[in-house]
C-alpha angles and dihedrals in degrees: 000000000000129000118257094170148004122202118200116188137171105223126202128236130225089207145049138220126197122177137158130232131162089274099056139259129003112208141172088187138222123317109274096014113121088221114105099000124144115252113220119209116200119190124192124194118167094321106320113110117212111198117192117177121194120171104211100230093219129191089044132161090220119023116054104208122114123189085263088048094054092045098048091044093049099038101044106026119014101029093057084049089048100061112098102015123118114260089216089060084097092156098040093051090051084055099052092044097054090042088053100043120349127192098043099112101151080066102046090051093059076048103048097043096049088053090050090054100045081047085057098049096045095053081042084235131117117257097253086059080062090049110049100299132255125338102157136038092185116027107198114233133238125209119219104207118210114232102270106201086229137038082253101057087053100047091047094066096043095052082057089055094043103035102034108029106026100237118151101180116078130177102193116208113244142183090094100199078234090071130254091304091083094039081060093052098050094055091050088051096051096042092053086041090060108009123205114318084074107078101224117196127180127235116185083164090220084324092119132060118219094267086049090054092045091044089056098047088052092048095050094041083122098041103071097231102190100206142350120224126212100322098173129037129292095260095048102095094144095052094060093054086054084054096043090054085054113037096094091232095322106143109240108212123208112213110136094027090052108076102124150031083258091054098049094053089048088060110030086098093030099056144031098215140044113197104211115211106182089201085063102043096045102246150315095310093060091042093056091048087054096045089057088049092046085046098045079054102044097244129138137240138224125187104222133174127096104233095201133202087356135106087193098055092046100049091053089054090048094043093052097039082054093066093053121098117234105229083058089053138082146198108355128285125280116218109088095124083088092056097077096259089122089026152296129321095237089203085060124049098172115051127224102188120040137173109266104182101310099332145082120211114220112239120236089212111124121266110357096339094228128120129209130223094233087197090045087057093045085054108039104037116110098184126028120190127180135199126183126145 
């Protein structure tokens, strides 16, 4: 099934979403700005329609696309290249993606996930069926909690995970401006908030150096803290495994740090866990092909990213996580902000994931299983790009 056209669009949210880390804002941004807005790839291959979503994080401490980025990329240089091609050349287009432009993985992703997806629909299965099959029927949820400046604020968000939504798994966001101290101060508030029976884990995204993190570790030995998530910056391999040596049998977890096939080989004696983004990555073939690498080492692997505001995002994250086996897997997957916990997807009216205490359950509809509201995207889309022979 070749490729006749590729549609990129920047699409519009209804809601917003502002949260805090060690890096700086997090921001979806303001309704009609470009910033922070979700870009939308569309394939089309005789008849069948592939559909990928990625949200560029920018500004970011550690990925450099921006909405314009990922435009420019897919509609100049990666979409001509695109028509004609199988859909189901799923190797040789990663090749030629990384030969034509590499490093925009933000882009290749969008990419990556619409071709599953029109893979999907063509073969009438769903994409974890093209994966490995299906390892789970409920996948259990992990909350990223946004640094809240006191033990309150922090508190507060979980008790909304926990009590609202049934989730039992929490990565609290670290690297407080007061110092480690209060990083310190707000896991001890949430883990006599919820006791044990909530798995807590701790994210300075790069905020920490190795002594703070071991600082930390020693300060919280009787505090069960369940893992500990990129302490040090993305360069500092060495330094995780410092922390590793020292951490006493907490897990040490690579995110940041974790982009390619290099990296993973670099870590794979140096870490316990790989979180695998699929935004950062470039997509589920990449993240199959780190996942072997993180198995043939005995690391784990976490499927991160939070997908928020989108149904796509979050069904390539599912749909992956899926074909995973759990014993190969920790803590719980991450994208549950595109499963309508800070508010609805607007291209998708009708749901088809949704939070069931604490879980989501995997659809068996072919590719992705999502569908889109054609008359939400008419309304709704800022940029339209389109790409034929």
């Amino acid at each position: 099934m070749k490729i006749d056209r590729i549609e990129v669009l920047v699409t519009d949210l209804t809601g917003r979403i502002q949260r805090l880390g060690s890096s700086g804002p997090y921001d979806t941004g303001a309704r009609g700005s470009l910033l922070g807005k979700p870009i939308l790839v569309r394939i089309y291959a005789d008849g069948v329609v592939g559909n990928g979503q990625i949200r560029p994080i920018a500004p970011s401490h550690f990925l450099p696309d921006t909405g314009a980025s990922m435009l420019a990329a897919i509609r100049d240089i990666y979409a001509p290249r695109l028509i004609g091609k199988s859909i189901f050349d799923t190797s040789a287009i990663s090749a030629m993606l990384a030969n034509s432009l590499p490093g925009n993985v933000q882009a290749t992703a969008a990419i990556d996930h619409a071709l599953h997806d029109a893979m999907g629909k063509a073969l009438g299965q769903p994409v974890y069926n093209l994966l490995g099959g299906r390892c789970y029927d409920r996948i259990p949820l992990e909350w990223s909690v946004s640094l809240g400046l006191t033990p309150d604020d922090m508190v507060a968000e979980c008790r909304r995970a926990v009590e609202e939504f049934g989730v039992t798994t929490l990565c609290l966001k670290a690297g407080h401006p007061g110092g480690w101290k209060y990083d310190v101060a707000n896991f001890k508030a949430v883990r006599k908030a919820f006791g044990e029976d909530v798995t807590i884990g701790i994210d300075p995204n790069t905020g920490w150096t190795v002594s703070t993190s071991l600082r930390v570790i020693n300060a919280l030995r009787d505090d069960r803290l369940d893992y500990l998530e990129q302490p040090v910056a993305k360069g500092d391999h060495k330094g995780l495994a410092r922390i590793r040596d020292a951490a006493g049998g907490v897990p040490i977890m690579a995110d940041e740090s974790l982009m390619t096939l290099d990296d993973a080989i670099s870590l794979s004696d140096k870490v316990d866990v790989f979180c695998i983004k699929l935004y950062k990555v470039g997509g589920m073939h990449k993240a199959r092909q780190i996942a072997a690498i993180a198995e043939a080492a005995h690391v784990l692997v976490n499927v991160g990213g939070l997908a928020a505001f989108s149904q796509l995002e979050a069904a390539a994250g599912i749909h992956f996580h899926t074909s995973l086996h759990p014993k190969k897997v920790m803590p719980a997957g991450e994208f549950l902000f595109g499963l309508g916990v800070v508010g609805p997807d607007p291209l998708v009216p009708e749901p088809t994931y949704a939070i069931e205490d604490g879980h989501v359950r995997p659809s068996s509809l072919p590719g992705l299983g999502v569908n889109l509201d054609e008359k939400a995207i008419a309304y709704l889309t800022l940029v339209r790009e389109v790409i034929t022979a």
